[in-house]
C-alpha positions in Angstrom: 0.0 0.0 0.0 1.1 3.6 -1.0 1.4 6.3 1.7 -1.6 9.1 0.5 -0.2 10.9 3.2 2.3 12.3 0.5 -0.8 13.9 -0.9 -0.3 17.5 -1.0 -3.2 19.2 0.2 -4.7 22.2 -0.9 -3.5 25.5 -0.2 -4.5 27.5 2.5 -5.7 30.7 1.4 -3.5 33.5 3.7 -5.2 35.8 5.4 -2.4 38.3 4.8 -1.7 39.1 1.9 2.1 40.4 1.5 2.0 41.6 -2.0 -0.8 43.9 -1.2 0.7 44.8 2.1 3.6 46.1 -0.1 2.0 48.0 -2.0 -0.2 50.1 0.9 3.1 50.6 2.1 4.9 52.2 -0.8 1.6 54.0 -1.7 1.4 55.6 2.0 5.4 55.9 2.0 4.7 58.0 -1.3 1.4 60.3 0.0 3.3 60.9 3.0 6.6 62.2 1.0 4.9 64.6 -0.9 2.6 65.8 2.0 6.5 66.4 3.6 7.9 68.6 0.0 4.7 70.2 0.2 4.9 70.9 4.1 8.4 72.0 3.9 7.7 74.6 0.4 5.2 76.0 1.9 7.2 76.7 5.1 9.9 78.2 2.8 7.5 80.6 0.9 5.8 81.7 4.6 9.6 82.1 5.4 10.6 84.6 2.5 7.4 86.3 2.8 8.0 86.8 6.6 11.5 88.2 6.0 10.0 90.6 3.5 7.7 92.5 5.6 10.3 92.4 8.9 12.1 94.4 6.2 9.3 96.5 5.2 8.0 97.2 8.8 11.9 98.4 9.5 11.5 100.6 6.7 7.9 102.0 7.8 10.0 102.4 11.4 12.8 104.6 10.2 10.2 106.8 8.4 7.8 107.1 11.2 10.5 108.6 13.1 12.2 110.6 10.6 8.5 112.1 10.6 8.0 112.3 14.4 11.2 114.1 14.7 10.4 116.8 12.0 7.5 117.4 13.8 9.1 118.2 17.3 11.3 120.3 15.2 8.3 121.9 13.6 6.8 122.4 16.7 9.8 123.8 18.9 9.6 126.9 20.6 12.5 128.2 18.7 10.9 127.3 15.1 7.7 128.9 16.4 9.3 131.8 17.8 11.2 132.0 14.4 7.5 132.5 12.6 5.9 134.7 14.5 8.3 136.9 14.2 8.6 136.8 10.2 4.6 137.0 10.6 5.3 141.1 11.6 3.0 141.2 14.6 3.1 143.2 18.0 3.4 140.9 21.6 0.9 141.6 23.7 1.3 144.3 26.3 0.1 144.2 30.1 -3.2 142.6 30.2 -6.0 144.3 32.2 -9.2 142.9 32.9 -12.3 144.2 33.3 -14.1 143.5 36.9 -18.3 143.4 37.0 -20.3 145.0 39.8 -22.1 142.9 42.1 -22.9 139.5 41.0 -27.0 138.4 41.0 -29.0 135.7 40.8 -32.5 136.2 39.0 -35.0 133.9 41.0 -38.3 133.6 39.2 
């Protein structure tokens, strides 16, 4: 009598399936890659656009007080002094001021 034991039998069917493992794995390897370049760009361009306005607010700075000190200039008692003078007019003598008699109340 032969041995059936040498019989191969059927295959199990595996419940994991390698090949399609390896390929959810380099598909998510891939998405996640260019989710990262995209991540990282985008970073960059923020970066550069950042650093140009730091620059332009430093500008806007130096011309805000460029501007507040030629208007304490402006306004200095020596520049006004200056104009009033050009403007011809006469200071102001001794004030006097009028007093009023008796001060009343009108009751109704």
């Amino acid at each position: 009598m032969e041995n059936t034991n040498c019989q191969k039998s059927p295959a199990k069917k595996s419940i994991f399936n390698f090949r399609n493992a390896n390929k959810a794995l380099l598909l998510a390897i891939i998405i996640l890659g260019v989710y990262y370049v995209a991540g990282t760009n985008d970073l960059a361009i923020k970066g550069f656009a950042l650093s140009d306005l730091k620059v332009q607010k430093n500008k806007l700075v130096d011309a805000n007080n460029k501007l507040e000190l030629n208007a304490l200039s402006l306004s200095s008692y020596s520049n006004i002094k200056e104009k009033v003078s050009g403007l011809k007019m006469v200071s102001a003598g001794e004030v006097s001021y009028l007093t009023a008699g008796v001060e009343m109340v009108a009751k109704k």
